[in-house]
C-alpha positions as CSV (number, residue, x, y, z in Angstrom):
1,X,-6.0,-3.4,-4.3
2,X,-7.9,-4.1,-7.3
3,X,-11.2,-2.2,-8.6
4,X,-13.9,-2.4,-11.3
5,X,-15.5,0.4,-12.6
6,X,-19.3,0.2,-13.1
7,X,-20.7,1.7,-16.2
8,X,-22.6,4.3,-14.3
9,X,-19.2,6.1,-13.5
10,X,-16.8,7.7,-16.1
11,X,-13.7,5.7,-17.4
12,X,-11.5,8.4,-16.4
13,X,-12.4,7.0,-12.6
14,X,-10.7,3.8,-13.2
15,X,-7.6,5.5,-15.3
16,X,-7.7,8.0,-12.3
17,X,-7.2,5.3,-9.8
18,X,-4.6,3.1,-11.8
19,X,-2.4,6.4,-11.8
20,X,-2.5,6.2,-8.4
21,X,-1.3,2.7,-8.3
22,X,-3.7,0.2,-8.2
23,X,-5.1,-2.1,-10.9
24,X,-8.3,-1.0,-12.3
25,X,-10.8,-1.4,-14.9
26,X,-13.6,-0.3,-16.1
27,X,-16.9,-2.0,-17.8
28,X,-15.6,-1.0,-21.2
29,X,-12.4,-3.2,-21.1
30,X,-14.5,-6.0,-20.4
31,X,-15.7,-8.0,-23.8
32,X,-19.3,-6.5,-23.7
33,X,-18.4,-3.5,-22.7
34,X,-20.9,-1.0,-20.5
35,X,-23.5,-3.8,-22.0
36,X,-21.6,-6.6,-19.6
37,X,-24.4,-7.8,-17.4
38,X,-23.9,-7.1,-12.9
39,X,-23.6,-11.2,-12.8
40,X,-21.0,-11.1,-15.1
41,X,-19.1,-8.1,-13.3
42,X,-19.9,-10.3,-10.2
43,X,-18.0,-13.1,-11.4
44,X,-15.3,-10.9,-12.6
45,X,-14.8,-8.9,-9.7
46,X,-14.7,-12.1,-7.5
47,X,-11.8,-14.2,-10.0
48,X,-10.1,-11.4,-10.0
49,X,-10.7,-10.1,-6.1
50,X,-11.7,-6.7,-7.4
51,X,-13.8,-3.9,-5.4
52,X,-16.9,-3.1,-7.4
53,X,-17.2,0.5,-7.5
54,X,-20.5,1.4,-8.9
55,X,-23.8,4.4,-8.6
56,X,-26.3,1.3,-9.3
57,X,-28.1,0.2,-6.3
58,X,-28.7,-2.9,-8.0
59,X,-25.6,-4.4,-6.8
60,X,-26.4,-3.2,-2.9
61,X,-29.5,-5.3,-3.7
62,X,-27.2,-8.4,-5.3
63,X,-24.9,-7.8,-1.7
64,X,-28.0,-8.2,0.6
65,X,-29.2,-10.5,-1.1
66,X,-26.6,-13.0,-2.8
67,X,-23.4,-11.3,-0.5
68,X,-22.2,-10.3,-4.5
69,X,-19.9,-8.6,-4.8
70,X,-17.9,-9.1,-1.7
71,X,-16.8,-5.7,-1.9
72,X,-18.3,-3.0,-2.8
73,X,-17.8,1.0,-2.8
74,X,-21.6,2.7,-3.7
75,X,-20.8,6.3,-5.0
76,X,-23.9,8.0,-3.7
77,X,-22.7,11.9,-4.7
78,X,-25.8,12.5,-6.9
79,X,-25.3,14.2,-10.5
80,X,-21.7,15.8,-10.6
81,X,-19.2,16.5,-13.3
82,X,-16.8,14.0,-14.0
83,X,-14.0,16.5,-12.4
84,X,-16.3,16.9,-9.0
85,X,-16.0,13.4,-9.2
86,X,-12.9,12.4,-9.5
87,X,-12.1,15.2,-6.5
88,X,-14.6,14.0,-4.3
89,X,-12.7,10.4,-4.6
90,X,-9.3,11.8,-4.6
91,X,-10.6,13.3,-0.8
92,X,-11.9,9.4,0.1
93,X,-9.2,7.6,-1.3
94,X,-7.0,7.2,1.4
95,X,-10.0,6.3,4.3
96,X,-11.6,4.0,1.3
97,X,-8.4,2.2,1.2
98,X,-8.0,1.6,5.1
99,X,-12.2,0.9,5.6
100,X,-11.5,-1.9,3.2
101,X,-8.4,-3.7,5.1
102,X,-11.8,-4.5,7.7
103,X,-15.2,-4.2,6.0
104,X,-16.5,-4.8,2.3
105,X,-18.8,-2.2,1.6
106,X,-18.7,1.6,2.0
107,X,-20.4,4.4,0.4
108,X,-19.1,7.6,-0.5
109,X,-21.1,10.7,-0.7
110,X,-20.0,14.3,-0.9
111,X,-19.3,15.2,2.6
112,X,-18.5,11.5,4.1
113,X,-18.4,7.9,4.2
114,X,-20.5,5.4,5.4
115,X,-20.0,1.6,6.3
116,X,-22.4,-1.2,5.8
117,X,-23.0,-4.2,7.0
118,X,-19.6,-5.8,9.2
């Protein structure tokens, strides 16, 4: 499973999640950085068949819309430290993981996760 780490969330979320074994990056690998525009992420996310993992409801717009990005995981946990984070996905990554081997957009929040769409 591949991801790409929006801007909105901290770097340490994508280097937390390739430690656990999957291939991840984050905005700031990309050539323009945090400054890479959502299309571009878009088109990255699809060459590459990378989840979109991202706070900005722009891209749940650019899903209803456009069906872009074809997956998507919408952190919806409000303003947390980096470490409540990174623990509130450590708790989600396993039913994250599974939700995604049948649907293409989940959002996490503190206390649960919810499924969109299919």
């Amino acid at each position: 499973m591949k991801f790409i780490v929006d801007a909105h969330l901290p770097k340490k979320l994508a280097e937390f999640l390739t430690k656990q074994g999957f291939d991840s990056v984050h905005t700031l690998d990309l050539p323009e950085g945090n400054a890479s525009s959502d299309s571009y992420i878009n088109q990255v996310a699809s060459k590459e068949n990378r989840i979109v993992i991202t706070k900005d409801s722009d891209f749940v717009d650019s899903r209803l819309r456009k069906g872009e990005p074809r997956r998507l995981v919408l952190v919806s946990t409000g303003d947390r430290s980096n470490k409540d984070l990174l623990a509130i996905v450590t708790k989600s990554l396993d039913d994250i993981v599974k939700l995604f081997e049948s649907h293409q957009f989940v959002e996490i929040s503190k206390g649960h996760i919810n499924i969109h769409g299919e």
